[in-house]
ZADODREN-512318 format. One record per atom (N, C-alpha, C): x, y, z. Coordinates in pm, whole numbers. Example, Ala and Ser with C-alpha at 12.3 -4.5 7.8 and 13.67 -1.06 7.14 Angstrom:
<sites>
> px py pz
> 1319 -569 780 $
> 1230 -450 780 $
> 1320 -330 780 $
> 1285 -225 708 $
> 1367 -106 714 $
> 1290 3 787 $
</sites>
This chain:
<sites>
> px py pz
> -1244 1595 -2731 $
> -1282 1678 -2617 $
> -1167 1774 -2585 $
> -1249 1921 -2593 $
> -1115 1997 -2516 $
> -1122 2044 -2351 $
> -1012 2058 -2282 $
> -999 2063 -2144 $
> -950 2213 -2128 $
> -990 2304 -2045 $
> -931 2434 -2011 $
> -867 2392 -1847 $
> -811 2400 -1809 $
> -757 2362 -1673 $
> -672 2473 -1631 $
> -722 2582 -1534 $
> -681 2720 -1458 $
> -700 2724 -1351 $
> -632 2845 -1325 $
> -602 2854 -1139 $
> -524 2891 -1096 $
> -541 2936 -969 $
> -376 2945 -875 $
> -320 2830 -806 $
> -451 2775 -778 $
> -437 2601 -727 $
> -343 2538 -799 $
> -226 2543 -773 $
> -133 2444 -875 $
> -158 2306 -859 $
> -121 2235 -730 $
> -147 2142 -649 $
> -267 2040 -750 $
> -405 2088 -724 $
> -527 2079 -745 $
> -524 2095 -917 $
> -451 2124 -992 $
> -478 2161 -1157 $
> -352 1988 -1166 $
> -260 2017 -1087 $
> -171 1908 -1111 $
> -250 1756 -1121 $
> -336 1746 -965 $
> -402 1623 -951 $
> -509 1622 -1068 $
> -545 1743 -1112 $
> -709 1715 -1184 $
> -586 1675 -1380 $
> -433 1711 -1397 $
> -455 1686 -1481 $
> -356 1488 -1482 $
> -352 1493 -1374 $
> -325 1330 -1341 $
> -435 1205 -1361 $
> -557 1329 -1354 $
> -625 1190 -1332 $
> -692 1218 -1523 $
> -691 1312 -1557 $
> -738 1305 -1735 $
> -626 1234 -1763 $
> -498 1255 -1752 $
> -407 1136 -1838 $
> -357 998 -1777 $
> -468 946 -1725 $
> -449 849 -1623 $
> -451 718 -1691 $
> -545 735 -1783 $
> -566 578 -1863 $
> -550 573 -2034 $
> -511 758 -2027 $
> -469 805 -2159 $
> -287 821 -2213 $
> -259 787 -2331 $
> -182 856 -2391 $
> -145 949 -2431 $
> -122 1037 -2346 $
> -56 1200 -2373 $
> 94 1246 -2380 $
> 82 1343 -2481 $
> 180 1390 -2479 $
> 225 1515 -2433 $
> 278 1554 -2361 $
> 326 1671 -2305 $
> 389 1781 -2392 $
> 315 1907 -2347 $
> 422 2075 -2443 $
> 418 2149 -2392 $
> 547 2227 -2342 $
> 511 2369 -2297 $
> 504 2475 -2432 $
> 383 2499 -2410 $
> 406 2631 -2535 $
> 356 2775 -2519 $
> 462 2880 -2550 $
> 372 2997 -2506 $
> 311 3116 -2616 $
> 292 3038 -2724 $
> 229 3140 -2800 $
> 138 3048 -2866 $
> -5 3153 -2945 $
> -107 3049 -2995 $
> -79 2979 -3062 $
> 30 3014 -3209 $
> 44 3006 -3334 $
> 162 2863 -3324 $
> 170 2875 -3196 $
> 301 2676 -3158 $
> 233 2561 -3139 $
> 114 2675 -3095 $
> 22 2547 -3031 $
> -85 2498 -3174 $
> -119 2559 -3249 $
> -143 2549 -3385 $
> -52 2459 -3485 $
> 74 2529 -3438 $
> 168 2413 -3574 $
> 184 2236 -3452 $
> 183 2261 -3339 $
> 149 2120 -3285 $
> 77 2079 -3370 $
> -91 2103 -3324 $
> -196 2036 -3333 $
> -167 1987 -3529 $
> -147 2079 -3570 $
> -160 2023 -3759 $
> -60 1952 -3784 $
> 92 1937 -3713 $
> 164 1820 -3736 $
> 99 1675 -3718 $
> 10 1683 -3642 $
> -62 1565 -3591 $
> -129 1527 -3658 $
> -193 1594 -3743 $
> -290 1610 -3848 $
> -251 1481 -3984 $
> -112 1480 -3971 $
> -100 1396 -4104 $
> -138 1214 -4067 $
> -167 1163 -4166 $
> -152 1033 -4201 $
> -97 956 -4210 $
> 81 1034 -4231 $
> 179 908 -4210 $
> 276 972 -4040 $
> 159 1044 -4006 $
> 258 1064 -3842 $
> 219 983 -3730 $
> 300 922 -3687 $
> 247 802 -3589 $
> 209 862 -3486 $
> 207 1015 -3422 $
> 160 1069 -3294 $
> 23 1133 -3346 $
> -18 1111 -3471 $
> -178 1153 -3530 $
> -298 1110 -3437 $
> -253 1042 -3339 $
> -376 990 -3273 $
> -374 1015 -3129 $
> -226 1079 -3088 $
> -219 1094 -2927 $
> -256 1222 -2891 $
> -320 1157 -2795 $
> -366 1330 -2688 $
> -260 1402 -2645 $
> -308 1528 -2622 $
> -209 1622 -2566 $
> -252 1728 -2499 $
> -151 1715 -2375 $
> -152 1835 -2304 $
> -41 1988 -2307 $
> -121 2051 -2297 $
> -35 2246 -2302 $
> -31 2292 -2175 $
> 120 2293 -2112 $
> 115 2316 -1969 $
> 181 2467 -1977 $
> 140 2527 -1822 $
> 178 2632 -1838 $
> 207 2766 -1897 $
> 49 2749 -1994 $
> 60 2823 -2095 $
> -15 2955 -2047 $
> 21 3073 -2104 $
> 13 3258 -2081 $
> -85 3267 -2152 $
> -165 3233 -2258 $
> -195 3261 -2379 $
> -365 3315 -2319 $
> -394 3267 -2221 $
> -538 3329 -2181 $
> -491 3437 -2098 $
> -395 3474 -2045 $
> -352 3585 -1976 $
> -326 3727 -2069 $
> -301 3729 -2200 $
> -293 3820 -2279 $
> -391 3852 -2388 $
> -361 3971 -2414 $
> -424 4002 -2570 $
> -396 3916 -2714 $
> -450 3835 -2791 $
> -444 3796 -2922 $
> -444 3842 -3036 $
> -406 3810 -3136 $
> -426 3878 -3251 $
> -588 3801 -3358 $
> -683 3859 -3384 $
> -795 3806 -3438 $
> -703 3686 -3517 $
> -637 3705 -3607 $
> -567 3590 -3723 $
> -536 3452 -3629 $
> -485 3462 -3524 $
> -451 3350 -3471 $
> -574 3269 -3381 $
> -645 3346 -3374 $
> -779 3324 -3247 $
> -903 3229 -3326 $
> -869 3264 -3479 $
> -983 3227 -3571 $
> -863 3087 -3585 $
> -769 3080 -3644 $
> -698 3009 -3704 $
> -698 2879 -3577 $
> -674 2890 -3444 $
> -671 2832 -3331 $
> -806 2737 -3291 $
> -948 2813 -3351 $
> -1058 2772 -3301 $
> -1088 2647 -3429 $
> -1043 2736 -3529 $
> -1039 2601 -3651 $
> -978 2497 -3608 $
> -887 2482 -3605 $
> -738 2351 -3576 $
> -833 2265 -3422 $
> -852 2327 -3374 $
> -922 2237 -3257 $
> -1018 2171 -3275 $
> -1147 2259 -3402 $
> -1253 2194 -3457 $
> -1235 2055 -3504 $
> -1136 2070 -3560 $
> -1091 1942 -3702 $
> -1001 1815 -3611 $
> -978 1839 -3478 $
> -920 1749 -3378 $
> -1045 1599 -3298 $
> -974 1507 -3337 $
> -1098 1364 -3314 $
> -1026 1377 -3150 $
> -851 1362 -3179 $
> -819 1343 -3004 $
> -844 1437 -2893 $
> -807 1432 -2773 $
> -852 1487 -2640 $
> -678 1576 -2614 $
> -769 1722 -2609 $
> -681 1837 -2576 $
> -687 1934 -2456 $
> -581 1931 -2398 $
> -582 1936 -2225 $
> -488 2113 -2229 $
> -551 2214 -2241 $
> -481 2344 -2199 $
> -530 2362 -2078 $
> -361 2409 -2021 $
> -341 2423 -1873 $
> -286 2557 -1818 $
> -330 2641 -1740 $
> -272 2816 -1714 $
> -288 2831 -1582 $
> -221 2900 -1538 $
> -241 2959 -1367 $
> -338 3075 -1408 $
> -307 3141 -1457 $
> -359 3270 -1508 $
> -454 3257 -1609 $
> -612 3325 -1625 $
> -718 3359 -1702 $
> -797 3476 -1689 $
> -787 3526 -1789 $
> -838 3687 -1852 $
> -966 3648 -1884 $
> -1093 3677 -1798 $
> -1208 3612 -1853 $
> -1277 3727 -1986 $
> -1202 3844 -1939 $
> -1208 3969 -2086 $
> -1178 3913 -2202 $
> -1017 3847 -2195 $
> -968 3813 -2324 $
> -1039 3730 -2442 $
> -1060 3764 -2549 $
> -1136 3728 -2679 $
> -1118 3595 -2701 $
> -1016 3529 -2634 $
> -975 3396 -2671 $
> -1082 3351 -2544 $
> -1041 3386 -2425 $
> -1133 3285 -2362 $
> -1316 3295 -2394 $
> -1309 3391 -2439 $
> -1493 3408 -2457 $
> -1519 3360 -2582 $
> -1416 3322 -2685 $
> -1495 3254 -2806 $
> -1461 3072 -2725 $
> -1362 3064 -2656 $
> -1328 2903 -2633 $
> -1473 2845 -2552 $
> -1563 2994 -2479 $
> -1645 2913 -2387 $
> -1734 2892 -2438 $
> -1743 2976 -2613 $
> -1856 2923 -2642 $
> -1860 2752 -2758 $
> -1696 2741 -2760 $
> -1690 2583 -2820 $
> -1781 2479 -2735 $
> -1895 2391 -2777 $
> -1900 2291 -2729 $
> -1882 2189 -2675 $
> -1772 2182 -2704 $
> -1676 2052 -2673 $
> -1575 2046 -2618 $
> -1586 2189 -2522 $
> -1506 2262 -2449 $
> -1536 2236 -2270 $
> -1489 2180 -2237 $
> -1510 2216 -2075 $
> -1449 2311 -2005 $
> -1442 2369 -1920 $
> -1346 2516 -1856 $
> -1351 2456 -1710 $
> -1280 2410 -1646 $
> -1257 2381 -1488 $
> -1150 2434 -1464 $
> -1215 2562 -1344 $
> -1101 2638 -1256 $
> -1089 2584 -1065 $
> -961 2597 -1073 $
> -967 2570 -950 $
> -887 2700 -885 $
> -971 2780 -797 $
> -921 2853 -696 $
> -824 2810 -576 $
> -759 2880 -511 $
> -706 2849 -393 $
> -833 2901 -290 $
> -848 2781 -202 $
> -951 2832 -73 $
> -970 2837 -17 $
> -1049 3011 29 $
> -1005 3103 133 $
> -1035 3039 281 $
> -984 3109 381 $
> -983 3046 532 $
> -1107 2996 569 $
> -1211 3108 539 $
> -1332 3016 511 $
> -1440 2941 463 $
> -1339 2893 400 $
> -1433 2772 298 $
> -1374 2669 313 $
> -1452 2613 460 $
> -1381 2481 502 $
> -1463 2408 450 $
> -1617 2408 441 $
> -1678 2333 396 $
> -1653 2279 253 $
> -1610 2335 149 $
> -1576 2337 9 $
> -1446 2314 12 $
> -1355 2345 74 $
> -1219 2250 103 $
> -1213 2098 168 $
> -1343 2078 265 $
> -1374 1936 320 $
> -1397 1833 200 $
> -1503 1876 78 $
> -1583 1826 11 $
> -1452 1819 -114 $
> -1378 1884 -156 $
> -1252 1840 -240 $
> -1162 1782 -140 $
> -1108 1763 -69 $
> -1017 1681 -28 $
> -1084 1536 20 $
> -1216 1512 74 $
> -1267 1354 72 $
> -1257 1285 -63 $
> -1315 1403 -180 $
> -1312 1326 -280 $
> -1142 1309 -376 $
> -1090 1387 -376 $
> -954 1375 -377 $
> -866 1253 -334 $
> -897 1179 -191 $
> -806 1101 -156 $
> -930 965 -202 $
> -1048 990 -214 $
> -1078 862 -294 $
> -1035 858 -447 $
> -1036 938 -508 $
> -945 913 -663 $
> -836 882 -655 $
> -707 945 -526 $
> -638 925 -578 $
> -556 839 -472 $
> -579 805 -366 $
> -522 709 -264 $
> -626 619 -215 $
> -539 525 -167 $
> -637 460 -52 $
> -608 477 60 $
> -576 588 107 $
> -619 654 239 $
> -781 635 284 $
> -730 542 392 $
> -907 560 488 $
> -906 597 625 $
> -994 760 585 $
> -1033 852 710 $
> -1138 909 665 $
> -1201 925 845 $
> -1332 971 826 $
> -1370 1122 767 $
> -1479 1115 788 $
> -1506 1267 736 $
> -1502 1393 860 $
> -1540 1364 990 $
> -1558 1426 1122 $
> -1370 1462 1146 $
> -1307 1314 1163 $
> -1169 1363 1117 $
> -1096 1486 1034 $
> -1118 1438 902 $
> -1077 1545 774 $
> -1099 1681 833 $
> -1215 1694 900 $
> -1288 1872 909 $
> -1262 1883 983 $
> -1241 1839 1138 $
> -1131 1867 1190 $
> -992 1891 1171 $
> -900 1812 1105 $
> -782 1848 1092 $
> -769 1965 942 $
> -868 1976 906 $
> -876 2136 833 $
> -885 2267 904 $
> -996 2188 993 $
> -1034 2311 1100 $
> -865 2351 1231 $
> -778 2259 1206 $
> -650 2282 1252 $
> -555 2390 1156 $
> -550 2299 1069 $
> -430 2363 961 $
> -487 2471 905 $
> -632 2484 842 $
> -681 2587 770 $
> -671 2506 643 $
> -727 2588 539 $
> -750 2516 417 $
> -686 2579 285 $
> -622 2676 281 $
> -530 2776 187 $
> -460 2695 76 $
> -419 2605 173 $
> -295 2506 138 $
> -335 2401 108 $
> -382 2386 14 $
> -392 2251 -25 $
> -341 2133 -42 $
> -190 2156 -121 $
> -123 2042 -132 $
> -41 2003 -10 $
> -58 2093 116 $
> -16 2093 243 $
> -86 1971 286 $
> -261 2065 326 $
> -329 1930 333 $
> -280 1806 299 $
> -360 1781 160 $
> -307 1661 99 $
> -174 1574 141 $
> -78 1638 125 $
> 77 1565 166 $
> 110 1570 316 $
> 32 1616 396 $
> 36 1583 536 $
> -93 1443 547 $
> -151 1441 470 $
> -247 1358 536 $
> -185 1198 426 $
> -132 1217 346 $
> -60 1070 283 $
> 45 1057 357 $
> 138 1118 370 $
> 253 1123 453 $
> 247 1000 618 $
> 157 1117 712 $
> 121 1029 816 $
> 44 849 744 $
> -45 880 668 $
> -82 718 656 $
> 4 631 600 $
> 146 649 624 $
> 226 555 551 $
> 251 455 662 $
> 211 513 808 $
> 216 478 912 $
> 93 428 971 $
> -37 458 994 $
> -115 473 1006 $
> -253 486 924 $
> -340 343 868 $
> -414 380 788 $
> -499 275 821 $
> -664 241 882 $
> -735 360 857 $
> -634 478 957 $
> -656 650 933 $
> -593 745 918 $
> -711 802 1080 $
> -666 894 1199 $
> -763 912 1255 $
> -633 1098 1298 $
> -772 1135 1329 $
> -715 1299 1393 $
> -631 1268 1507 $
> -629 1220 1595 $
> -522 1157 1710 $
> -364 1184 1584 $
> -370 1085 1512 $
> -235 1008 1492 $
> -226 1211 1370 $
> -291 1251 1286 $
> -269 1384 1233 $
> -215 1472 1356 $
> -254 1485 1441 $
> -272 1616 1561 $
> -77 1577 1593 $
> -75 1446 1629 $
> 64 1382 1691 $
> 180 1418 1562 $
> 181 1395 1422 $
> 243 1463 1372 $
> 247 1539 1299 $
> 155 1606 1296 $
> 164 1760 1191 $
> 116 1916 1224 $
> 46 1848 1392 $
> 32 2001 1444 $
> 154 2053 1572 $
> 258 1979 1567 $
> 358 2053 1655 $
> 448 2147 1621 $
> 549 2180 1688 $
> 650 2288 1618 $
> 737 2249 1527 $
> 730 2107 1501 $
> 859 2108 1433 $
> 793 1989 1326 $
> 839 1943 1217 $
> 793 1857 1099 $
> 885 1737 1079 $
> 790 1605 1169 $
> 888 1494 1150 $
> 888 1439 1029 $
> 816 1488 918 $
> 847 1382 771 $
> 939 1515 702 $
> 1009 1595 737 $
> 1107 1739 690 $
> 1213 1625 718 $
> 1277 1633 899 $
> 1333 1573 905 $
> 1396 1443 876 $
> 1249 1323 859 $
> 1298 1220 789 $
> 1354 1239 611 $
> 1279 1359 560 $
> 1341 1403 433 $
> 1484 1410 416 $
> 1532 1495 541 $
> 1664 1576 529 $
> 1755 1537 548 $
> 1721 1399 664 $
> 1839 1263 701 $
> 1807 1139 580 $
> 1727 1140 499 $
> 1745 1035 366 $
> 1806 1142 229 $
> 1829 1259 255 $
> 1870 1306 138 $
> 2020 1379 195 $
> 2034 1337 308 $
> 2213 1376 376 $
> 2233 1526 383 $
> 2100 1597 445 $
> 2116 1724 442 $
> 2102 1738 584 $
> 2227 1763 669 $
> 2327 1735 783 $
> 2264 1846 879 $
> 2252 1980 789 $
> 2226 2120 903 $
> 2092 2131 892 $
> 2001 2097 827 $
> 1906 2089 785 $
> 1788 2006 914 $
> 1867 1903 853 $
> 1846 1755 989 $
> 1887 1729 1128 $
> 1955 1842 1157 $
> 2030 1912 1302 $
> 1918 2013 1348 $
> 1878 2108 1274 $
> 1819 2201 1318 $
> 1682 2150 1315 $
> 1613 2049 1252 $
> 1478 1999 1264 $
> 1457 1885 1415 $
> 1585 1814 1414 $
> 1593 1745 1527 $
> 1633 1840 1683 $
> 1661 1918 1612 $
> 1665 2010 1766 $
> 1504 2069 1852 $
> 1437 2087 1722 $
> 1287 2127 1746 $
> 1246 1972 1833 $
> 1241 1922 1782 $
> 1190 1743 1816 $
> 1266 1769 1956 $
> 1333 1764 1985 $
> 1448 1709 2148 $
> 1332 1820 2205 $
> 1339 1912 2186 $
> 1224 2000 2265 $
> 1103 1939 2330 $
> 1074 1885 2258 $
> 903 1776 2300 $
> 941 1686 2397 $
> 926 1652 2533 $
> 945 1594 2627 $
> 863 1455 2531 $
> 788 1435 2517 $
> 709 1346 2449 $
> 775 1241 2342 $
> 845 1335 2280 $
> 960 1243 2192 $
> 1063 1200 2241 $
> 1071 1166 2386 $
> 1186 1127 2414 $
> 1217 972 2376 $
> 1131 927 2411 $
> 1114 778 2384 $
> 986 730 2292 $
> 1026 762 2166 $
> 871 763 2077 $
> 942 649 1950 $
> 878 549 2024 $
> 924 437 1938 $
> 807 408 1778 $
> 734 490 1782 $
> 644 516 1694 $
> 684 611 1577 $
> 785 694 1614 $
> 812 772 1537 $
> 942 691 1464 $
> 1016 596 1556 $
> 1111 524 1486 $
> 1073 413 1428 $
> 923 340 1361 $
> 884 296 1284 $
> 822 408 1168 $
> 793 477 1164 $
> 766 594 1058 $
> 928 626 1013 $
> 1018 627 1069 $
> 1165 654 991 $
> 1134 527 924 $
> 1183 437 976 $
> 1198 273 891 $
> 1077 286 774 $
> 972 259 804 $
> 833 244 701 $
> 917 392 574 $
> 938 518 656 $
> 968 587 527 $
> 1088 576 442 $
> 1205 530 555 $
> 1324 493 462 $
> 1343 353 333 $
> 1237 272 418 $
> 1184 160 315 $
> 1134 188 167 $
> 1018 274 193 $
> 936 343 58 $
> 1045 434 -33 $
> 1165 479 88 $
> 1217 579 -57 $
> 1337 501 -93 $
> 1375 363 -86 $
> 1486 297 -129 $
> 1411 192 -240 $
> 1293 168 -193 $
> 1171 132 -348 $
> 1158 194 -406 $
> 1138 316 -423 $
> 1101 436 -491 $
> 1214 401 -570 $
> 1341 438 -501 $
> 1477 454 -609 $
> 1513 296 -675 $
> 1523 191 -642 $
> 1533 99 -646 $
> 1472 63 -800 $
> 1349 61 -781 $
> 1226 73 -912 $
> 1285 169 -1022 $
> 1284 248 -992 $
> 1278 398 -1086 $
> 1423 371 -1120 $
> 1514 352 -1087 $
> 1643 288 -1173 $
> 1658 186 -1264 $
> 1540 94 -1247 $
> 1470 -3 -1344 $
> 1393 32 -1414 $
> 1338 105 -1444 $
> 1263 240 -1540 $
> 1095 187 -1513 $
> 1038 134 -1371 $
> 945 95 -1380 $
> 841 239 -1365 $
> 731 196 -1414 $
> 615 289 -1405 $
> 583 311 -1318 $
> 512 413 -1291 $
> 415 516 -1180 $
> 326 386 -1114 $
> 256 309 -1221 $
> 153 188 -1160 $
> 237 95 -1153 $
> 325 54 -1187 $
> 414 -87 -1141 $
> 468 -22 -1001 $
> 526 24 -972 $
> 594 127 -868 $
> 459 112 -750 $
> 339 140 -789 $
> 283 186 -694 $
> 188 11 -705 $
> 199 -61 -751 $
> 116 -214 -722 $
> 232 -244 -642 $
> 396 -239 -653 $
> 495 -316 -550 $
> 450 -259 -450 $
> 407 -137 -406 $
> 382 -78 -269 $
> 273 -49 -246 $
> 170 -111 -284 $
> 37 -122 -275 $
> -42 -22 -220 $
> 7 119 -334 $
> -72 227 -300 $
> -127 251 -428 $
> -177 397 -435 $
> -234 423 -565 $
> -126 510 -629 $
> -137 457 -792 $
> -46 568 -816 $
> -18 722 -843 $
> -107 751 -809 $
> -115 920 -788 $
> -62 976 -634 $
> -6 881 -573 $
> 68 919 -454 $
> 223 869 -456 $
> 259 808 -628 $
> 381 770 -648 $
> 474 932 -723 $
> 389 967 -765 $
> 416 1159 -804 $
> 504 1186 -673 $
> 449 1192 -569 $
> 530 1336 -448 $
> 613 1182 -390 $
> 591 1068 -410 $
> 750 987 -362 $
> 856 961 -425 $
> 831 1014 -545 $
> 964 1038 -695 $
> 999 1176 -704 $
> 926 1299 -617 $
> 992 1397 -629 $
> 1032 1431 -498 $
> 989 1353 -427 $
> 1072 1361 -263 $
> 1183 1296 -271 $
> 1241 1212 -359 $
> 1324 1149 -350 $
> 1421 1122 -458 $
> 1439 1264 -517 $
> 1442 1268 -652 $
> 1633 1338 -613 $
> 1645 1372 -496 $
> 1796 1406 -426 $
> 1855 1312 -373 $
> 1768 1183 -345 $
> 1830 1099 -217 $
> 1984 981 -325 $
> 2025 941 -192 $
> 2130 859 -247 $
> 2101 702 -173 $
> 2089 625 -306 $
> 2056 451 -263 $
> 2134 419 -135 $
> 2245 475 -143 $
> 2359 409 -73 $
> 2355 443 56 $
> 2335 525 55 $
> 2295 643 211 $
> 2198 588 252 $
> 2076 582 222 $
> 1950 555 257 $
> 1949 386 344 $
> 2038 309 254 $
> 2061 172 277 $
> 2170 167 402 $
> 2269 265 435 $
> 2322 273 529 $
> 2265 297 613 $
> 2155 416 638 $
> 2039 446 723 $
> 1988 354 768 $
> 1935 272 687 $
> 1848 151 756 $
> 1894 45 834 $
> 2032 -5 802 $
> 2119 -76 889 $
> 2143 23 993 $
> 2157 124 1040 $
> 2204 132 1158 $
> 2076 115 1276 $
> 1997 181 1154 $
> 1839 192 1256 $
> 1844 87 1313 $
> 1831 -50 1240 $
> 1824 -159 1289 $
> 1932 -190 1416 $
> 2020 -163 1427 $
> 2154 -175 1512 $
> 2084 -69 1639 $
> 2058 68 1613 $
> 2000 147 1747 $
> 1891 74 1805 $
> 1775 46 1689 $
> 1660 -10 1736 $
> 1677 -126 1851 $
> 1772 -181 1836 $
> 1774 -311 1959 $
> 1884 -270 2025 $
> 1974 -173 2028 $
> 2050 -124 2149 $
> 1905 -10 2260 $
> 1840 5 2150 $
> 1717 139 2224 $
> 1632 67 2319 $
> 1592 -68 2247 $
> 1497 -162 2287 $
> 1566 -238 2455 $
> 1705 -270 2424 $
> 1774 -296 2577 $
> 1822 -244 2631 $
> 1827 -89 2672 $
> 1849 11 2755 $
> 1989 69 2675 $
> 2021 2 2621 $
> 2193 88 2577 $
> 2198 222 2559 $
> 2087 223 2443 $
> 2129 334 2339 $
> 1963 427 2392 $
> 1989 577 2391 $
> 1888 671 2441 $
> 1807 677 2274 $
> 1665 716 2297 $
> 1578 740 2149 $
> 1634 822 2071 $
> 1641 960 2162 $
> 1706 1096 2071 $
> 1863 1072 2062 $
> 1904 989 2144 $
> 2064 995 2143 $
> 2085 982 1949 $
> 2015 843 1924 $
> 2009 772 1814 $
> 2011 825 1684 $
> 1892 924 1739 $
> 1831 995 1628 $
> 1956 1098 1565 $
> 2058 1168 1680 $
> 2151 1193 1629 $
> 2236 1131 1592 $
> 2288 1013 1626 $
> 2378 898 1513 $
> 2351 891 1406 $
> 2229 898 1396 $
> 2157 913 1237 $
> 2204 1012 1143 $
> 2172 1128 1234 $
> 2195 1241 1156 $
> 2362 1250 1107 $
> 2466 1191 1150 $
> 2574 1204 1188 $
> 2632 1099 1041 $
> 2556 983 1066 $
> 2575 934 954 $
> 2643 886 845 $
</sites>
């Protein structure tokens, strides 16, 4: 089977090509001309090559964005014919003029799935990919009246916005409801930035996000938000913890009993942080948390000890 996978939707081409190599063996190539992607495919071709049988994906490839030369277009449609395994080409960009894509649509064994970015109004068609989205790829549980609401907040442009605002909050909160979305992702300032910027020791960063926060009379004493630090500083000292042990995406994500297509954005959120830091973080929390809890220590006072660090 061959896969065409296009768009501006990066986000959305990323998840759709997570879940084709989900239970598959693939191999990854960036290649940007036809004739590379040709000597791939026929290396594979032999009998005594032990990768003769693995799938593969072509990321980021130009090659539907330009003009071809007939020699390579014929030579290209052959080599794919004569392929038993599953071939995954991937482009931001598609020339539906170009000669390559109009002979590929007429391969059989060809699928073509584009994903657009979508526009402000197409909430309805942004509702209907993101329900089904977090059932493939999380176990996030929220309703549907929810979801279209908190689209009908943010807008729908942004997809992987969406998406990573709505896993984010349920690390805290799951089943997931518009209350607990509205509380952190429609104010002025971004409390999972900040928890980013104080687990990865980025000082001015985490000053100037906590200054937005002191603003909110509301956060003064938001002991809710200081279990979402803990719950997140926990997940990204597993994250690192694991991944220094070279465990997998699904081992990684059965210790933390999520799915693993939401172990992707906690290995690249945390792909700056330092074990040691993070583990210092959490001891003090613990130390504010029960000076906060018996009047000692102020919520926001804390929050800057943190930052301070």
């Amino acid at each position: 089977m061959i896969y065409l996978i296009y768009g501006e939707d990066r986000f959305r081409r990323q998840l759709r090509l997570k879940e084709l190599g989900n239970d598959e063996d693939f191999k990854i190539h960036d290649a940007s001309k036809l004739e590379d992607i040709c000597s791939i495919l026929n290396q594979g071709n032999s009998l005594f090559d032990s990768n003769n049988k693995q799938n593969l994906i072509f990321k980021n490839l130009s090659i539907f964005a330009e003009k071809q030369e007939d020699k390579y277009i014929k030579f290209f449609l052959e080599t794919i014919s004569n392929q038993s395994k599953t071939i995954v080409l991937e482009a931001e960009s598609v020339k539906a003029t170009t000669k390559l894509f109009k002979e590929l649509k007429q391969v059989k064994e060809c699928k073509i799935e584009q994903f657009k970015k979508f526009k402000s109004w197409e909430q309805k068609e942004c509702l209907q990919w993101l329900s089904q989205a977090l059932k493939d790829n999380s176990d996030i549980k929220v309703s549907t009246p929810d979801l279209r609401e908190f689209i009908d907040y943010i807008g729908c442009e942004d997809s992987a916005h969406l998406y990573k605002e709505i896993e984010r909050v349920a690390f805290i909160h799951n089943p997931l409801k518009i209350s607990h979305l509205k509380e952190y992702c429609l104010s002025n300032y971004d409390v999972f930035e900040f928890i980013k910027y104080l687990a990865s020791n980025q000082q001015v960063k985490a000053i100037n996000e906590l200054q937005k926060i002191k603003k909110d009379k509301l956060q003064e004493n938001n002991l809710g938000l200081l279990s979402l630090l803990q719950s997140n500083l926990d997940t990204f000292k597993t994250v690192l913890l694991l991944s220094q042990e070279k465990f997998s995406d699904d081992q990684i994500a059965s210790v933390l009993n999520i799915k693993s297509g939401r172990v992707y954005h906690l290995k690249k959120d945390s792909r700056n942080m330092n074990l040691v830091h993070i583990e210092k973080l959490l001891e003090k929390l613990l130390d504010y948390e029960l000076r906060i809890k018996t009047g000692s220590l102020k919520f926001l006072d804390a929050l800057s000890l943190l930052v301070h660090a």
